[in-house]
C-alpha positions as CSV (number, residue, x, y, z in Angstrom):
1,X,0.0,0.0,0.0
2,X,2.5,2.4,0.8
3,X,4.6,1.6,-2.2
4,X,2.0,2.3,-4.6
5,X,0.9,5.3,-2.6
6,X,4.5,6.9,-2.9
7,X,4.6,6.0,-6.6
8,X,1.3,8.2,-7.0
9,X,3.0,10.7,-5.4
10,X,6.5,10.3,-7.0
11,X,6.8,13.4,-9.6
12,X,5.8,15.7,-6.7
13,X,8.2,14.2,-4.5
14,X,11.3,14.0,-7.0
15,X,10.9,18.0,-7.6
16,X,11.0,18.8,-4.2
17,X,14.0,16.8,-3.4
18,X,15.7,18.5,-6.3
19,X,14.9,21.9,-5.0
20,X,17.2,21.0,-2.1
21,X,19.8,20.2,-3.9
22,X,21.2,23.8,-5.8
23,X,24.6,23.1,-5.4
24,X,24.8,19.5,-6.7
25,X,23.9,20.0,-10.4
26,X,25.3,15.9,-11.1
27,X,22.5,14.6,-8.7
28,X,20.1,16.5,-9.7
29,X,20.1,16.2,-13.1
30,X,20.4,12.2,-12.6
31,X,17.5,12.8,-10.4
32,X,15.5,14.7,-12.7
33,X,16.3,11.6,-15.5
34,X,14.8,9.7,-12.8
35,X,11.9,11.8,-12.7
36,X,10.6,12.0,-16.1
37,X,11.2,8.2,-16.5
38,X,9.1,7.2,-13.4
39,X,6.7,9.9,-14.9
40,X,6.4,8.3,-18.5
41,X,6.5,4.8,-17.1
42,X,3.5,5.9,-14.7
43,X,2.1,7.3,-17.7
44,X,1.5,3.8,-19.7
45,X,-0.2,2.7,-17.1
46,X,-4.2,2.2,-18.5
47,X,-5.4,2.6,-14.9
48,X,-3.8,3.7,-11.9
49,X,-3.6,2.4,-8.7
50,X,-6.5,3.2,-6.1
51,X,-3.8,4.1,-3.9
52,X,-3.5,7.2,-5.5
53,X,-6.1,8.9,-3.4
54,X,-3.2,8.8,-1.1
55,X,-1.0,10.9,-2.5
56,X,-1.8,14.1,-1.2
57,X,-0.6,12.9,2.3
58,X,2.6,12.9,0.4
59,X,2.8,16.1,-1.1
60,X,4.5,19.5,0.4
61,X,2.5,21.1,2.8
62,X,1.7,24.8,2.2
63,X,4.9,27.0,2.7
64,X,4.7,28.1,6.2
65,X,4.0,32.0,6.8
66,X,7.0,33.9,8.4
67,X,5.2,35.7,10.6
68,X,2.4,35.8,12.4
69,X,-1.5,37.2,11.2
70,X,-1.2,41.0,11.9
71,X,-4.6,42.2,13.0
72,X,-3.4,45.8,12.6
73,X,-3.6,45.2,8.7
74,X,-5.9,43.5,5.8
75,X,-2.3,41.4,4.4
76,X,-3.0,39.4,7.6
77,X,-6.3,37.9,7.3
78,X,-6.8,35.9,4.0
79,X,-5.4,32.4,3.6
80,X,-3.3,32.6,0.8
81,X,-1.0,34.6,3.0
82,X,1.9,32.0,2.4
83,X,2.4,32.8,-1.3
84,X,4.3,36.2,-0.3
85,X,6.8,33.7,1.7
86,X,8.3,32.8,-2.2
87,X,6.9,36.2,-4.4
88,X,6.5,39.9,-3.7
89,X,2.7,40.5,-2.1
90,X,1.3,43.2,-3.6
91,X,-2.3,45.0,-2.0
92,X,-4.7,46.5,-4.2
93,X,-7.8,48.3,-4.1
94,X,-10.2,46.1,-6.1
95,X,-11.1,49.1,-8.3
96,X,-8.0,49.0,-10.0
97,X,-8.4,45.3,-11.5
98,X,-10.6,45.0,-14.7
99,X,-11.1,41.9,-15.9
100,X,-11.4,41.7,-19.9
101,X,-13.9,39.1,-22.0
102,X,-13.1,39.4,-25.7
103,X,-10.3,39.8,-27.8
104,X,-11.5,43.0,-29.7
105,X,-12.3,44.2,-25.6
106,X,-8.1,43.7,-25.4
107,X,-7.1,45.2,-28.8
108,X,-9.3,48.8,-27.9
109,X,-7.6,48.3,-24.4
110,X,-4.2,48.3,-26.2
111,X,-5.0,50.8,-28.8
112,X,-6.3,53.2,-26.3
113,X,-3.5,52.7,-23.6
114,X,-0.6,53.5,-26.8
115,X,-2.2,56.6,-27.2
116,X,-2.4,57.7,-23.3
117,X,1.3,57.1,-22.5
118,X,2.5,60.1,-20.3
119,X,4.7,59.0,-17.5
120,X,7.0,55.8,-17.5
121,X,10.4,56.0,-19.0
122,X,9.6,52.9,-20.8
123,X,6.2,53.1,-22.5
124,X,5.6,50.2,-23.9
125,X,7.3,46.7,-22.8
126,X,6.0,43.4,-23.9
127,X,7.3,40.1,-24.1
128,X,5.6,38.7,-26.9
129,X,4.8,36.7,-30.2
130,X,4.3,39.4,-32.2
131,X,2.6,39.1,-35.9
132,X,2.5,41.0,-39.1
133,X,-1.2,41.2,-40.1
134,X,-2.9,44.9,-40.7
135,X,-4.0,44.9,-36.8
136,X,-0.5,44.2,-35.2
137,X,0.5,47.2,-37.7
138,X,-1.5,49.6,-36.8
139,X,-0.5,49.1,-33.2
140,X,3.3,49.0,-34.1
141,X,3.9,50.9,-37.1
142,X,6.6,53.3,-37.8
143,X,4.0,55.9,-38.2
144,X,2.1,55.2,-36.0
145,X,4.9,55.2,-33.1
146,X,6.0,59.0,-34.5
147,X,2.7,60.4,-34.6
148,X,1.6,58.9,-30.9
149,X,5.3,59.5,-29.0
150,X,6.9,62.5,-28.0
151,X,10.4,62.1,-29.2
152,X,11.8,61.9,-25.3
153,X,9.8,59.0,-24.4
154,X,11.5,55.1,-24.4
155,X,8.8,53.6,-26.7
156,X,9.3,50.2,-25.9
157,X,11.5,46.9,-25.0
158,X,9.7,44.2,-27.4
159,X,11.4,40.8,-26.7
160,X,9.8,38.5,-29.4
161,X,10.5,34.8,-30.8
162,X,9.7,34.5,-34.2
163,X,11.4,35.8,-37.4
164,X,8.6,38.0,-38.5
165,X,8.7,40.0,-35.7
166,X,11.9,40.7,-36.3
167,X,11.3,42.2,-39.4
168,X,8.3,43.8,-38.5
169,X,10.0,45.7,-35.2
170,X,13.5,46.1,-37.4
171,X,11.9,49.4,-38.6
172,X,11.3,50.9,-35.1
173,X,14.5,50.0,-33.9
174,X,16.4,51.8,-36.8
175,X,14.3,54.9,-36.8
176,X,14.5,55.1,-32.8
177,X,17.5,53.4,-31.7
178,X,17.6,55.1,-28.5
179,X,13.7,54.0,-27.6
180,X,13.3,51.2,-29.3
181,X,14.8,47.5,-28.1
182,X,14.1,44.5,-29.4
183,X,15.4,41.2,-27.3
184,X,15.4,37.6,-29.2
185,X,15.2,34.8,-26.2
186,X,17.3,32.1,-27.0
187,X,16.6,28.5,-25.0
188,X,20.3,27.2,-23.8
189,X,19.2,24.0,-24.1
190,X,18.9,24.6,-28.3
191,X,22.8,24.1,-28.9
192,X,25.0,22.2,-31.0
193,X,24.3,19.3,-32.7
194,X,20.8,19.5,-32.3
195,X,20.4,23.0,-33.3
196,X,21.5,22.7,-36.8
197,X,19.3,19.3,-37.0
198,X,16.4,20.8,-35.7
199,X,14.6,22.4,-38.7
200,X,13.7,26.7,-37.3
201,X,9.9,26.0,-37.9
202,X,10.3,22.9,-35.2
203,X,12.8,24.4,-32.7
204,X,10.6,26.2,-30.3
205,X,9.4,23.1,-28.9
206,X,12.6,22.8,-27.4
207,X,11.9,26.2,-25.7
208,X,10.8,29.4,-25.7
209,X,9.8,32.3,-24.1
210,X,6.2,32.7,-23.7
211,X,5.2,35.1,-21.3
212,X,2.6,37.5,-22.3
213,X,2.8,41.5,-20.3
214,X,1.7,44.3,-21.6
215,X,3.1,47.7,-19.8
216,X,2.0,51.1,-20.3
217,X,2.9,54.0,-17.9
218,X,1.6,52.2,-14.4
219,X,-0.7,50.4,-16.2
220,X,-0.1,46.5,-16.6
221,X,-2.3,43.8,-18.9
222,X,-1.6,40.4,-18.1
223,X,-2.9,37.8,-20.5
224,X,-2.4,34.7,-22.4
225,X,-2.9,36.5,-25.5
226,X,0.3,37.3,-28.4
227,X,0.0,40.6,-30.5
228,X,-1.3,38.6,-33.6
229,X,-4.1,39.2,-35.5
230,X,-6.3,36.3,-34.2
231,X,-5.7,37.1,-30.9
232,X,-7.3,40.5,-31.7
233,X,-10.7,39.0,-33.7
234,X,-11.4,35.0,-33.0
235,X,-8.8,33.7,-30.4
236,X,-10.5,33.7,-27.2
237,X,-8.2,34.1,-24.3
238,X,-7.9,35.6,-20.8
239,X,-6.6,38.7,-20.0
240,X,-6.7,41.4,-17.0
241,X,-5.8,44.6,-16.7
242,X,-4.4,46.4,-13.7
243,X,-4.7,49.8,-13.6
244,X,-2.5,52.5,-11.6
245,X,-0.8,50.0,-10.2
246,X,3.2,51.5,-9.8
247,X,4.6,49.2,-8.1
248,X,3.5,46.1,-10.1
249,X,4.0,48.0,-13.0
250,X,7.7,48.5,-11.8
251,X,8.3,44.8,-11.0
252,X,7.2,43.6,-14.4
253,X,9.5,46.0,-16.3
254,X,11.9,45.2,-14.0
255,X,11.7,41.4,-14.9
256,X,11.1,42.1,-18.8
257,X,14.7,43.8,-18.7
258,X,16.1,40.8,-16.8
259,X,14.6,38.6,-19.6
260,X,16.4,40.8,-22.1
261,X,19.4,41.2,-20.9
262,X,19.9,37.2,-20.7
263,X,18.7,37.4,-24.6
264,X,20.3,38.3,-27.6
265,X,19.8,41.9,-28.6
266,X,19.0,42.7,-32.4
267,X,20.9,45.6,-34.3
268,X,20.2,47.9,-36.6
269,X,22.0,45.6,-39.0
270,X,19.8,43.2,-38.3
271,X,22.9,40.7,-36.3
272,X,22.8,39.9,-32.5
273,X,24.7,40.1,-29.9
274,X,25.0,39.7,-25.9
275,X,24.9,42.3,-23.3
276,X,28.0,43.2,-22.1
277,X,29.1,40.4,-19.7
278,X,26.4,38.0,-20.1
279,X,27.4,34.3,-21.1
280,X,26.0,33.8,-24.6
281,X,23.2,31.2,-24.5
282,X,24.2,28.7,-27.0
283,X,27.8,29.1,-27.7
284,X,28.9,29.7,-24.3
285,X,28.7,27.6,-21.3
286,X,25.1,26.3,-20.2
287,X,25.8,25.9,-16.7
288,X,27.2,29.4,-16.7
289,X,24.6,31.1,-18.5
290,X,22.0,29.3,-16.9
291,X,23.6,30.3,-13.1
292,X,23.6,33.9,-14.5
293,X,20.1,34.0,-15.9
294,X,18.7,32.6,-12.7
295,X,20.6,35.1,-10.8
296,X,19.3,38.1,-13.1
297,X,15.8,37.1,-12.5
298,X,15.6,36.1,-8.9
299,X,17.5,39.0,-7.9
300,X,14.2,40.8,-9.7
301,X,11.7,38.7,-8.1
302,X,13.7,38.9,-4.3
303,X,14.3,42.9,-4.2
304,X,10.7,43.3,-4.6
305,X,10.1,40.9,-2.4
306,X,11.6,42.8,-0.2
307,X,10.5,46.4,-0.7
308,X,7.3,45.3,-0.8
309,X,8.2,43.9,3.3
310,X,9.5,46.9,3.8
311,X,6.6,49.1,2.6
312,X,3.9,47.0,4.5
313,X,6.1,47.0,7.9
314,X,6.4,51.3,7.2
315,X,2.2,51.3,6.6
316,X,1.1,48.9,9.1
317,X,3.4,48.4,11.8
318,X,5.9,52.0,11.6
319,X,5.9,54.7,14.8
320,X,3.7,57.6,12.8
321,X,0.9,54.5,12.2
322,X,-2.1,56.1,10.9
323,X,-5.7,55.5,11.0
324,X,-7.5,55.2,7.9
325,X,-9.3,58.4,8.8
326,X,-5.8,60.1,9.8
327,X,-4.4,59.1,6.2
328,X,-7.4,60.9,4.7
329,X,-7.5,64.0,6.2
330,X,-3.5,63.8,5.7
331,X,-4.4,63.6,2.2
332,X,-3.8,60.3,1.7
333,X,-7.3,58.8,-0.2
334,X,-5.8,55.7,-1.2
335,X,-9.1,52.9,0.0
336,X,-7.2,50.2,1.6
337,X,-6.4,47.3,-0.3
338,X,-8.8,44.0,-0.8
339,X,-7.2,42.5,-3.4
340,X,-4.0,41.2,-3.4
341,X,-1.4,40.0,-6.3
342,X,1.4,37.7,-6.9
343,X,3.5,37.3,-9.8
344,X,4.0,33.8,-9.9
345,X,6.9,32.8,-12.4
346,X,8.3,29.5,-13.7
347,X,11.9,29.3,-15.8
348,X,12.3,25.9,-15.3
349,X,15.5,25.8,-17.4
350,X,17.0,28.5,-15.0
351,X,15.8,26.7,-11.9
352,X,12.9,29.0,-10.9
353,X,10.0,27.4,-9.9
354,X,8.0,29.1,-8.3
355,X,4.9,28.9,-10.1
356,X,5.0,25.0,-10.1
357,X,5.5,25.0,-6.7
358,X,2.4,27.9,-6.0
359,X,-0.2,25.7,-8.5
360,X,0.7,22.5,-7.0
361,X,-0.1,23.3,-3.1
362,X,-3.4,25.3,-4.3
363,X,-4.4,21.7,-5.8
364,X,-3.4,19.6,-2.7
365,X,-4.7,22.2,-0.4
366,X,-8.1,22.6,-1.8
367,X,-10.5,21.5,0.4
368,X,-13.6,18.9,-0.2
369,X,-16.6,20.6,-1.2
370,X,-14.1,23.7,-2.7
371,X,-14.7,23.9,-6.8
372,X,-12.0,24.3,-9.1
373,X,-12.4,25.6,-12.6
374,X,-9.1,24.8,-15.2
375,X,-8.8,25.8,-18.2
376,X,-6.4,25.1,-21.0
377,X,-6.2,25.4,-24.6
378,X,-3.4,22.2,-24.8
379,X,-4.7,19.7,-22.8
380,X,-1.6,17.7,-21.7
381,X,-1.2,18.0,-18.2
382,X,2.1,17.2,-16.2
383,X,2.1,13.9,-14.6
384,X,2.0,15.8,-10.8
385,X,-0.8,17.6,-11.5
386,X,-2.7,14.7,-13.2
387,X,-1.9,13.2,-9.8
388,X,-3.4,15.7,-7.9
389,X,-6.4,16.2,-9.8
390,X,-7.2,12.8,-10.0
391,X,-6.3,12.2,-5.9
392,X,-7.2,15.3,-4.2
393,X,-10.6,16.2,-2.3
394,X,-12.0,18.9,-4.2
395,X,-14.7,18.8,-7.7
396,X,-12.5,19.8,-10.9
397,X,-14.2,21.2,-13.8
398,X,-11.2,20.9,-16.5
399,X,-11.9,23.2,-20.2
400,X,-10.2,22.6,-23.1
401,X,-10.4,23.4,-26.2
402,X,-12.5,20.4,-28.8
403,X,-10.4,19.7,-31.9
404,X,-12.1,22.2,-34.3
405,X,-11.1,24.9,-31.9
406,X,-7.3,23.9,-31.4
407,X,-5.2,25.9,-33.1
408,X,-3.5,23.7,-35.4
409,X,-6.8,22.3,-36.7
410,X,-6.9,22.0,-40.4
411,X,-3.0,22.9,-40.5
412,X,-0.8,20.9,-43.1
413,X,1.4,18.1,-43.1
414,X,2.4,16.9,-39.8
415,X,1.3,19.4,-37.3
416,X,-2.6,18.9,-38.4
417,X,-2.5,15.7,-36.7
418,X,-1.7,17.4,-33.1
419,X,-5.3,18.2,-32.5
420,X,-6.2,13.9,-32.7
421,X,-3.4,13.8,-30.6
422,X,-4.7,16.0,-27.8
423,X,-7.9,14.2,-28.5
424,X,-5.5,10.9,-27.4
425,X,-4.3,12.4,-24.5
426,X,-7.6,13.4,-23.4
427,X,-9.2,10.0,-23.7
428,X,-6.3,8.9,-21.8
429,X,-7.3,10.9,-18.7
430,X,-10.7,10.6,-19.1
431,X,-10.1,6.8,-19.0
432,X,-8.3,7.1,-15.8
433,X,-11.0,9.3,-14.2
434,X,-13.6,6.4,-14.6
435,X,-11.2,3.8,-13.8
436,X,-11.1,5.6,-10.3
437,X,-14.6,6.4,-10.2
438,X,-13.9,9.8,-10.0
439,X,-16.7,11.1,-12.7
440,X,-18.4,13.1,-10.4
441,X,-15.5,14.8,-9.1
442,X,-13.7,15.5,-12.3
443,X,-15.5,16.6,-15.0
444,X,-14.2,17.4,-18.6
445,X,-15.5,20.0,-20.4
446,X,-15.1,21.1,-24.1
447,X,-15.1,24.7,-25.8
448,X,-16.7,25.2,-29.1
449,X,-17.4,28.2,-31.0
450,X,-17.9,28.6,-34.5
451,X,-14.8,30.2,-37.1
452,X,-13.1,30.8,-33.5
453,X,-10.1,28.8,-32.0
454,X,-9.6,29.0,-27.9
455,X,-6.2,29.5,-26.1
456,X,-7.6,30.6,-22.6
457,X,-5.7,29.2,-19.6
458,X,-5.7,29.5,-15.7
459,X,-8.3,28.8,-13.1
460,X,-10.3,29.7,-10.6
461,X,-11.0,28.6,-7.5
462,X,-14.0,28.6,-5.1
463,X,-14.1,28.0,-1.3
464,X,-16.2,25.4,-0.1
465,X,-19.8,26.7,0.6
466,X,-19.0,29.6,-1.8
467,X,-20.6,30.6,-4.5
468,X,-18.0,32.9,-5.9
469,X,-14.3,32.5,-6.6
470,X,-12.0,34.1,-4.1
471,X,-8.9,33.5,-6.3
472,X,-7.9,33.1,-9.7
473,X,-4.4,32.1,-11.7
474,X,-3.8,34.2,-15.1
475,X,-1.1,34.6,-17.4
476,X,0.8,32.3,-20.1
477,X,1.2,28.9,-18.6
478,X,-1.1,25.8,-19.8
479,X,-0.4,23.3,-16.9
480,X,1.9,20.9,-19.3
481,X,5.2,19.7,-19.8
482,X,6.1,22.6,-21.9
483,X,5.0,25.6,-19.5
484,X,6.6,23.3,-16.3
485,X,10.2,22.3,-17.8
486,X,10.7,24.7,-21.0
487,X,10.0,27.3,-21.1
488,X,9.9,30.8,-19.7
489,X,6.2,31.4,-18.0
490,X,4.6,34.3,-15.6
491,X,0.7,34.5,-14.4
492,X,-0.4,36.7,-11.3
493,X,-2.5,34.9,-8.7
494,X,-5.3,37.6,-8.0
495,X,-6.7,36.6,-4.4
496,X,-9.9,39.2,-3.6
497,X,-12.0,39.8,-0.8
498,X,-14.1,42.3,-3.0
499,X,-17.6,41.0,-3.9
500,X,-17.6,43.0,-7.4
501,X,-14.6,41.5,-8.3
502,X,-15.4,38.0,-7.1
503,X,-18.7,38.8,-9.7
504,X,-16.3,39.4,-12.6
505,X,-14.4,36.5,-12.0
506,X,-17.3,34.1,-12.0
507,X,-18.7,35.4,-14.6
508,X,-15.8,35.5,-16.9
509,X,-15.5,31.6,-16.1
510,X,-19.6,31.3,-16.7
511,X,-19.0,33.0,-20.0
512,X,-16.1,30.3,-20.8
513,X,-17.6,27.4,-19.7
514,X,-21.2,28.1,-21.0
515,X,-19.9,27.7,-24.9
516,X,-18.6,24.0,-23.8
517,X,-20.4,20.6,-23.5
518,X,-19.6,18.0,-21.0
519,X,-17.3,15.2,-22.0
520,X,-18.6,11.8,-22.0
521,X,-17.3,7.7,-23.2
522,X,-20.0,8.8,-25.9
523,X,-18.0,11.9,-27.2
524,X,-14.9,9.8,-28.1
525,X,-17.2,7.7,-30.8
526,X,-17.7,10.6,-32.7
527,X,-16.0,10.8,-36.1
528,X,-14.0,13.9,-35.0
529,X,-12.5,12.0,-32.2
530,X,-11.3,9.3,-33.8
531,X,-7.6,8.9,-33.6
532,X,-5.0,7.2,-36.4
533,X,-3.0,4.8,-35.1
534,X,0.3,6.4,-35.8
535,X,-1.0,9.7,-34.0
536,X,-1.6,7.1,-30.7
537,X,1.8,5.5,-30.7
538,X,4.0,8.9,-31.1
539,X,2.0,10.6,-29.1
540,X,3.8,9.5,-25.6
541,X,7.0,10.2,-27.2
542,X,6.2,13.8,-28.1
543,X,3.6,14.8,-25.6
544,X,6.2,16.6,-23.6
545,X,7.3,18.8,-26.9
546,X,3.7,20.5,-27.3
């Protein structure tokens, strides 16, 4: 029993012994092997072991708090209190989070935030896929940038992965050379050998970088969205937008220049080079680079971490503490926060975890009778959080996208057989959910919307007893293989007290889910689901590519 318990629980357990290993990079990598073949043998398996209801008794339990509640100040009451222990905690008035439906909402949002820069040095940052149709023009253009920016403002840090964004940004940069920068993430792990095999349109599924944040002034949108035309008309995604918000505004930029300056900077010339200093990510030393990126980034995530400390023990806990009504008649009008953020980011290549380690003690931690919404537009889960799903207490409602809404539907040659195999992987799952008798607990759910395809990830969570969600995960990762091990990630977990906001998170999951029907053994006869046999047998050995 406890054999088969601890094998449920294996992946879970693996990772956390590897995070105490930073200065053994042998053992840990042998470990990590270890890991992922436990995790694809497990994977064979038709049916798992009953046992598996187990595992959460095996898993990490939540990341203690380092201090006590303070009763003096809102930070100290809600649950999710631990997550600051690993990520700076930013409070919030709920007024200044908007939550966005459509993708023609986001494209006015972006449109209309371009033409209201004012204040930050850097106007525009994104890290992005950014695309070339008549939509992603008129928000880019060379003409447009002169006519909407006064020559003294930095118009932007674009850090893009694809060569038509290059092109398309290679304008800006040589017209504004002192505003414009444009970054080109490289994964270390592309090197060698296998780069110059590898054929360019294929590469990324080694790795990429895949976060999606758009900055403007103090004003940060977080989505899952690129700058691409579909995104902009029929691609439904999530997105948010946080509005006068300094301080988060000043982290993100502060971890999109960390991202660039471990990339490869384009030239007028259109060549590349490395920041002064920086270990080049394929031709120099991966262990090097890889050391120095991780310390770029965390170096980021830990001073803010800290100011953030500092700023709630000046607020809440100084000499000159002030009442509420002190602070307004000071001049201070400011409402006190309700709704809290934290950037949660995942560079698994670089050894940050911290989103994997955030997403998987939400899932062991959430409580029976507590509803959990998931969405993704890849359904291909890593083997840990299959786990938890299919062995924790709480009811699972799991969106993704039906094959005619995938993406690569109707694509040519090989990569129009990925949607059957996602179809694969989720009868797969949805076998193993039956096997355990777990249909009531886990449901599967599939979006469908005609001439659209659907991309949205995150989820939502809802105490037991409520009817509203107090928390909710949104940003680029898609809870698989990919987002955990290769590439670069960031969401925000948005934890609110405030009723109104509570509203527009339910209903943006009730608008989601209410285009979806509920997966049954019957949906898997239908001719759409029916899967080739080659598709089902190279399907386990590239799930963890896509």
């Amino acid at each position: 029993m406890a054999a088969a318990a601890a094998a449920a629980a294996a992946p879970v357990f693996w990772r956390r012994l590897l995070g105490l290993l930073p200065g053994r990079p042998g053992l840990a990598a042998l470990l990590g092997r270890l890991s992922d073949r436990l995790g694809r043998n497990h994977d064979r398996r038709r049916r798992r072991s009953p046992w598996l209801l187990l595992a959460p008794l095996l898993s990490p339990t939540v990341p203690q708090v380092t201090a006590p509640p303070c009763c003096l100040c809102p930070e100290g009451v809600h649950r999710f209190q631990w997550i600051r222990n690993l990520v700076p905690e930013f409070g919030v008035s709920s007024s200044h989070v908007r939550v966005l439906s459509s993708p023609a909402e986001f494209f006015e949002l972006m449109k209309v935030s371009k033409l209201c820069l004012k204040e930050r040095k850097a106007g525009c940052d994104g890290i992005l896929y950014l695309g070339t149709g008549p939509l992603e023009q008129e928000l880019c253009s060379e003409k447009s940038v002169q006519a909407k920016f006064p020559s003294d403002l930095k118009v932007g840090r674009w850090y893009v992965r694809q060569k038509n964004s290059r092109t398309m940004l290679l304008p800006l940069l040589r017209r504004f050379p002192e505003q414009v920068r444009v970054s080109l993430f490289h994964t270390p792990n592309l090197r060698g050998l296998l780069r110059l095999l590898i054929p360019e349109r294929l590469n990324e599924t080694i790795g990429l970088q895949h976060i999606k944040v758009y900055l403007f002034d103090n004003n940060v949108i977080l989505s899952g969205a690129n700058l691409s035309d579909s995104y902009f008309t029929n691609r439904q995604d999530r997105y948010v937008f946080l509005q006068d918000c300094a301080e988060i505004a000043d982290f993100f930029t502060e971890l999109v220049d960390a991202v660039g300056d471990v990339s490869l900077q384009l030239q007028g010339d259109d060549t590349v080079q490395v920041v002064d200093g920086m270990v080049h990510p394929y031709k120099g030393d991966r262990a090097a680079y890889c050391k120095a990126a991780n310390k770029r980034v965390m170096d980021v995530i830990n001073s803010a971490r800290t100011r953030q400390q500092m700023l709630h023990a000046q607020t809440f806990h100084g000499d000159s503490l002030l009442t509420q009504e002190d602070a307004a008649a000071a001049g201070d009008r400011r409402p006190a926060p309700d709704t809290w953020i934290y950037p949660l980011i995942q560079m698994n290549t670089f050894e940050i975890q911290i989103d994997e380690i955030v997403t998987e003690t939400l899932l062991t931690e959430a409580e029976r009778g507590a509803k959990v919404y998931l969405t993704t537009g890849y359904f291909n889960l890593t083997q840990a959080y299959m786990d938890l799903v299919l062995g924790t207490r709480a009811e699972y409602q799991i969106l993704l996208a039906s094959p005619e809404v995938n993406g690569f539907f109707g694509a040519k040659g090989v990569a129009g057989a990925i949607p059957a195999a996602y179809v694969h992987i989720e009868r797969q799952f949805y076998s193993e959910v039956c096997s355990l008798g777990q249909q009531e607990r886990v449901q599967l759910q599939e979006y469908w919307r005609r001439g659209w395809t659907f991309h949205a990830k995150g989820l939502w969570l809802y105490l037991a007893g409520s009817s509203l969600p107090c928390l909710t995960l949104i940003g680029s990762p898609n809870f698989g293989y990919r987002s955990v091990h290769r590439d670069l990630e960031a969401q925000i977990a948005i934890v609110t007290e405030n009723r109104a906001l509570q509203q527009q998170l339910h209903q943006e999951q009730e608008q989601l889910y209410l285009r979806s029907g509920v997966v049954s053994s019957a949906t898997f006869e239908e001719p759409s689901r029916q899967v080739k046999l080659w598709v089902k047998i190279v399907t386990p050995l590239i799930k963890n590519f896509f």
